[in-house]
PyMOL commands that place a pseudoatom at each C-alpha (Angstrom):
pseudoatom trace, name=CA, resn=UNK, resi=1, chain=A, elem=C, hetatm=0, pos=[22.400, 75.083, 20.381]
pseudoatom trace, name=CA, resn=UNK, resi=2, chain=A, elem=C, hetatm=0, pos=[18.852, 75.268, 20.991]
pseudoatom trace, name=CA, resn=UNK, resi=3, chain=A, elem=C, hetatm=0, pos=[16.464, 72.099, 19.765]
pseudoatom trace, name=CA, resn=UNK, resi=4, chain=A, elem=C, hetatm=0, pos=[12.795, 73.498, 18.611]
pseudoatom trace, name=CA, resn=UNK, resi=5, chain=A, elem=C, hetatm=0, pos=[10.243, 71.814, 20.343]
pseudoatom trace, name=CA, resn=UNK, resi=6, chain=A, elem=C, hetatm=0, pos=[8.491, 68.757, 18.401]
pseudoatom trace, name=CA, resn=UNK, resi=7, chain=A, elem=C, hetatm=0, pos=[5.301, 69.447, 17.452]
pseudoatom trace, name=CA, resn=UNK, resi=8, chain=A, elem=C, hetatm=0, pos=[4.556, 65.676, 17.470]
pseudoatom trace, name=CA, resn=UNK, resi=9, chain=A, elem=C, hetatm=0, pos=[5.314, 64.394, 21.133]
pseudoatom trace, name=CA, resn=UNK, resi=10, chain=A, elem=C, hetatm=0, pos=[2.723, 61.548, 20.609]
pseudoatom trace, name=CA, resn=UNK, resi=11, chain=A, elem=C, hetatm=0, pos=[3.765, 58.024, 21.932]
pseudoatom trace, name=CA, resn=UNK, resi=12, chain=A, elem=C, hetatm=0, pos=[2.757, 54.427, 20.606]
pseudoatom trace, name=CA, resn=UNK, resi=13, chain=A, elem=C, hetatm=0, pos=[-0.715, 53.494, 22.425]
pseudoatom trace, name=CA, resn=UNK, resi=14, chain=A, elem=C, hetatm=0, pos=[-0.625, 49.955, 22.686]
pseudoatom trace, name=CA, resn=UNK, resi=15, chain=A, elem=C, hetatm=0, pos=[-3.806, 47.673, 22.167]
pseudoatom trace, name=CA, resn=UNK, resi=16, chain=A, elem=C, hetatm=0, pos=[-4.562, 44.441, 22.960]
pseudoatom trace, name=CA, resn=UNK, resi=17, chain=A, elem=C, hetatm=0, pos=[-7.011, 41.705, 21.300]
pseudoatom trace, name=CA, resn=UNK, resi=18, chain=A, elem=C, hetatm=0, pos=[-10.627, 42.632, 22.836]
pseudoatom trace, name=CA, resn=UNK, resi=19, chain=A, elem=C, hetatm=0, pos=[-10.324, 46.074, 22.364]
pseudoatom trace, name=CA, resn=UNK, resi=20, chain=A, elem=C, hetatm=0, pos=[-12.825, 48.072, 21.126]
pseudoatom trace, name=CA, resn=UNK, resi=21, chain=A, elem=C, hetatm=0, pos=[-11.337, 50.556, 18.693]
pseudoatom trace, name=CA, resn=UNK, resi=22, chain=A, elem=C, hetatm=0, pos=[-12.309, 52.829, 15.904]
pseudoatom trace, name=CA, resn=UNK, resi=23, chain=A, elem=C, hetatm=0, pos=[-10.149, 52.580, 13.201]
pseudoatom trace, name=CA, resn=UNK, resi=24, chain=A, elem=C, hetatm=0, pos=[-10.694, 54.379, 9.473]
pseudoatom trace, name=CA, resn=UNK, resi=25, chain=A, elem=C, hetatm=0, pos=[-13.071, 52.201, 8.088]
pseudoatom trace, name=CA, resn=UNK, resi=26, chain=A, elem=C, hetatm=0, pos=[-15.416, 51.291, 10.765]
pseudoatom trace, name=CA, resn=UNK, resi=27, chain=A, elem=C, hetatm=0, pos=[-15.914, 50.473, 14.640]
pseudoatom trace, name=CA, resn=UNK, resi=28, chain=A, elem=C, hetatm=0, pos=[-14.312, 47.037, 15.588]
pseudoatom trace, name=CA, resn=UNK, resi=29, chain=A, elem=C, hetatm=0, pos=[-12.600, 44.607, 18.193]
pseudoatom trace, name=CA, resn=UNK, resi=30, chain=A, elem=C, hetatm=0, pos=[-8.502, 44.198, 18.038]
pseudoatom trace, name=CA, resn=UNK, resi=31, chain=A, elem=C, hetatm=0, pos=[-8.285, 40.384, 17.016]
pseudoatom trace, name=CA, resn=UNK, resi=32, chain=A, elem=C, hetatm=0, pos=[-4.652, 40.093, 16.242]
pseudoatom trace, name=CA, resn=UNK, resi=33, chain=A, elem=C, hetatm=0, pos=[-0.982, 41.462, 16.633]
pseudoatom trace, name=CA, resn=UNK, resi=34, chain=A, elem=C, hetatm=0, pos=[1.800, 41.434, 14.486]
pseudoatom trace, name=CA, resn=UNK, resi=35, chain=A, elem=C, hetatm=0, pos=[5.179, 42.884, 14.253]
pseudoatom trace, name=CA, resn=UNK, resi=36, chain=A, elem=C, hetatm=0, pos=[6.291, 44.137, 10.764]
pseudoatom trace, name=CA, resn=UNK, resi=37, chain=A, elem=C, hetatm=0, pos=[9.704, 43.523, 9.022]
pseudoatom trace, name=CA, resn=UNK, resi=38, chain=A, elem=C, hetatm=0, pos=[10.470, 47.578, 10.149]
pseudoatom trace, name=CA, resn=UNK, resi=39, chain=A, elem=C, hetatm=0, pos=[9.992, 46.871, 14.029]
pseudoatom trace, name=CA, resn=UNK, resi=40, chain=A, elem=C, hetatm=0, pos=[6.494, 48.319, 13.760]
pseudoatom trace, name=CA, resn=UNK, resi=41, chain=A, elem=C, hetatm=0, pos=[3.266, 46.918, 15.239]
pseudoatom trace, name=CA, resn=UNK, resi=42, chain=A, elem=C, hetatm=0, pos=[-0.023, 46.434, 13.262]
pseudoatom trace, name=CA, resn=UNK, resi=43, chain=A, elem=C, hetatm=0, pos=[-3.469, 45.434, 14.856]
pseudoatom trace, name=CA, resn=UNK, resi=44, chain=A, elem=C, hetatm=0, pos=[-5.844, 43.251, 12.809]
pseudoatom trace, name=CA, resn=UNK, resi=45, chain=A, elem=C, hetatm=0, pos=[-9.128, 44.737, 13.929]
pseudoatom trace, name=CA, resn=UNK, resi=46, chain=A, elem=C, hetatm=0, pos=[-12.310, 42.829, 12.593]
pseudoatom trace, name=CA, resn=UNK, resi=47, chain=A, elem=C, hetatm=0, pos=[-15.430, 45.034, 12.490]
pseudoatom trace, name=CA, resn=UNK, resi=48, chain=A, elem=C, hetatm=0, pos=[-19.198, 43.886, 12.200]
pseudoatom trace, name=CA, resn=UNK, resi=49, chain=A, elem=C, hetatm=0, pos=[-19.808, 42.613, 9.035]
pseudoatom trace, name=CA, resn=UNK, resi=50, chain=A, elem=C, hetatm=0, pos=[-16.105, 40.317, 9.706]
pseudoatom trace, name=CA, resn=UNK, resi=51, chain=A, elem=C, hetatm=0, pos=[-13.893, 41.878, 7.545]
pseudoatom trace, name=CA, resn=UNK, resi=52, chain=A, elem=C, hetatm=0, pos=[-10.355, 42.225, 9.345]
pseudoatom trace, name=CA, resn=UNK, resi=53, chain=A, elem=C, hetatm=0, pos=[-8.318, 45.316, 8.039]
pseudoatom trace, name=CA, resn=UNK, resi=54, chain=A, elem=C, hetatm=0, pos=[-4.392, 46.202, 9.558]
pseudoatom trace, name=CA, resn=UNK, resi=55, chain=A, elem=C, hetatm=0, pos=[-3.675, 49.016, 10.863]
pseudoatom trace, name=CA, resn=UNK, resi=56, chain=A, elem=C, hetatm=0, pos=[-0.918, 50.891, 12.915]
pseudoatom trace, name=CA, resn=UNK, resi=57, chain=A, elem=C, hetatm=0, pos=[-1.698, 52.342, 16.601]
pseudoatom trace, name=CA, resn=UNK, resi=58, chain=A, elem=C, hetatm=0, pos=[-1.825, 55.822, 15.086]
pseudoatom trace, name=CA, resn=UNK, resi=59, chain=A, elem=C, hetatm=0, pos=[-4.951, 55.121, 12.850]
pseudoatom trace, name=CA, resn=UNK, resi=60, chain=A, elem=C, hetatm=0, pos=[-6.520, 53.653, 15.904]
pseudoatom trace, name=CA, resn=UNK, resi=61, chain=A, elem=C, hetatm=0, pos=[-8.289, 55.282, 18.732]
pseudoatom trace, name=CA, resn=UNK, resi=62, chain=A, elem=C, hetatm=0, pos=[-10.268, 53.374, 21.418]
pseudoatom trace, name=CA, resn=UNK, resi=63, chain=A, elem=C, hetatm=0, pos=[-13.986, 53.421, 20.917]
pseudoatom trace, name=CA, resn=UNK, resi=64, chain=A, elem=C, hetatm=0, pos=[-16.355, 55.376, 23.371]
pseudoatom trace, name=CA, resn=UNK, resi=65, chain=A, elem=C, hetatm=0, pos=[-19.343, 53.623, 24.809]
for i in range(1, 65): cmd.bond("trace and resi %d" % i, "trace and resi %d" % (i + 1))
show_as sticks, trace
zoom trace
């Protein structure tokens, strides 16, 4: 039997605090790293005005200069 390709064949990027990363909201710098209940990872990433949000590795991206 014959699998069909994945169309998804993304992996986890991993970030660590000092990043700079653009995440939904707005531009901002990874600041914290948790594991959730699921085995997942979330990164707290505050952004300039100091409002921290959570997100998972596939709403981030890292930020261009």
């Amino acid at each position: 039997m014959v699998r069909p390709r994945s169309l998804r064949c993304m992996t986890d990027t991993f970030f660590k605090p000092g990043d700079h990363v653009v995440s939904p909201d707005a531009r901002g710098t990874v600041i914290d790293i948790q594991a959730t209940p699921s085995g997942k990872w979330v990164f707290g990433v505050e952004d300039d005005s100091g409002r921290v949000g959570y997100f998972t590795s596939r709403a981030l991206r890292i930020a261009q200069s």
